[in-house]
C-alpha positions in Angstrom: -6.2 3.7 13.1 -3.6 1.3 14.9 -1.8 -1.4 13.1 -2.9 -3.6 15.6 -6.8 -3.5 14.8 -6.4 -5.5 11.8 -5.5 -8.2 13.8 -8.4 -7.8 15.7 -11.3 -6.4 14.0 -13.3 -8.7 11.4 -14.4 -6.1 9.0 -14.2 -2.6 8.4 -16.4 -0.1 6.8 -16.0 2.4 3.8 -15.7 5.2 6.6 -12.6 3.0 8.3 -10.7 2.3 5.2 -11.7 6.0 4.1 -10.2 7.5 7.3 -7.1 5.2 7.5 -5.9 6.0 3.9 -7.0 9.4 3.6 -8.7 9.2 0.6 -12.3 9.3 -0.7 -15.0 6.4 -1.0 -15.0 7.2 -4.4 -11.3 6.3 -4.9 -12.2 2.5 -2.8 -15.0 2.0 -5.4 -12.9 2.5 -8.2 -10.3 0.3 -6.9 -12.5 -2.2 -6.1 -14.1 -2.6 -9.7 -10.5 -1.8 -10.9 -8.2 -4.4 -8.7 -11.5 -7.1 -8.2 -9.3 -10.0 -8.5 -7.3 -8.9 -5.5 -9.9 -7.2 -3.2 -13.1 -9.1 -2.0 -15.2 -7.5 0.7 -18.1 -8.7 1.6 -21.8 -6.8 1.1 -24.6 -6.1 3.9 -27.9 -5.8 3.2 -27.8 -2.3 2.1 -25.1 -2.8 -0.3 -22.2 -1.3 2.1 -19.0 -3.1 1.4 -17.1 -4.4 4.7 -13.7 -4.6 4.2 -11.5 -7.6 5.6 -8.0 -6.9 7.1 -6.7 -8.5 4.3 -8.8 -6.2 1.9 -7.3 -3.3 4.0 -3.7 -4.7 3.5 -4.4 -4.6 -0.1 -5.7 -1.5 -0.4 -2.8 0.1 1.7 -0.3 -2.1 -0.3 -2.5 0.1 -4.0 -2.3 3.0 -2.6 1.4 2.7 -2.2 2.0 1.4 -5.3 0.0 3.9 -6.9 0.1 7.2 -4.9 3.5 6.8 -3.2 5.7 5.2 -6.3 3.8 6.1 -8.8 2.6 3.0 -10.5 0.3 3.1 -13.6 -2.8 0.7 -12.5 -1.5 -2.0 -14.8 1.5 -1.7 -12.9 0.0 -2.0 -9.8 -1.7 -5.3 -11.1 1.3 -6.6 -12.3 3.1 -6.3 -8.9 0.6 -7.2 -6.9 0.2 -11.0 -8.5 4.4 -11.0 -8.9 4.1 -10.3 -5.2 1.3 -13.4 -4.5 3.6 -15.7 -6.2 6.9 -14.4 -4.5 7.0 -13.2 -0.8 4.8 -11.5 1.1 3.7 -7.1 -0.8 4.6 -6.2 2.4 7.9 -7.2 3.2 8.8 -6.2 -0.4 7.2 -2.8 -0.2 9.4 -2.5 2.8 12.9 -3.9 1.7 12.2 -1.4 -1.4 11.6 1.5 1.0 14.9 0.0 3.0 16.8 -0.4 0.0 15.6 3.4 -1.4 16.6 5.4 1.9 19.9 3.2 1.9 21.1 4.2 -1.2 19.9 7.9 -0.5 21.8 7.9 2.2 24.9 6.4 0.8 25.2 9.2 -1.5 24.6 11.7 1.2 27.4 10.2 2.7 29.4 10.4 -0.6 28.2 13.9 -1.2 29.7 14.6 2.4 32.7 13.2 2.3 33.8 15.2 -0.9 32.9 18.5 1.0 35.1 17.2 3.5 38.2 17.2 1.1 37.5 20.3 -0.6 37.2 22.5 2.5 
């Protein structure tokens, strides 16, 4: 799903936020219950959850925290309220990734530029 619909779109269901992480309902109910504090969607009727945008931020900025960089649940916690306090998960998450493939590349180069003197 585009970027752009959570700008747009009020609330998502399970199926949504299911289909744009690629991951099972079962995984959004346990990080609900698990990471309450942060995520609050609301409840129809039937007991469905709905999902806000900001919900769906959340749970994007969880699973990379926990599936991408490997961060225990604690973890997880722990940086997401360091992030609340300090500037926005999102830019963080993406100065780390900036900072990561810089200093991947930088050795690349290195790497590189040692083959260049030996041969």
């Amino acid at each position: 799903m585009d970027e752009n619909v959570l700008k747009y779109k009020r609330y998502f269901t399970m199926g949504e936020v299911t289909e744009m992480l690629n991951v099972n309902a079962s995984l959004i109910r346990f990080w609900h219950k698990e990471f309450s504090e942060f995520l609050h969607p609301k409840t129809n009727k039937k007991g469905n959850r709905l999902f806000t945008p900001k919900d769906v931020e959340t749970l994007q900025k969880i699973y990379y925290l926990v599936r991408e960089k490997g961060y225990t649940l604690e973890g997880a916690k722990k940086e997401l309220c360091n992030n609340q306090t300090t500037k926005s998960s999102n830019e963080t998450i993406t100065n780390t990734s900036i900072e990561e493939i810089k200093e991947k590349l930088l050795k690349i180069r290195s790497e590189l530029l040692l083959l260049k003197d030996i041969l």
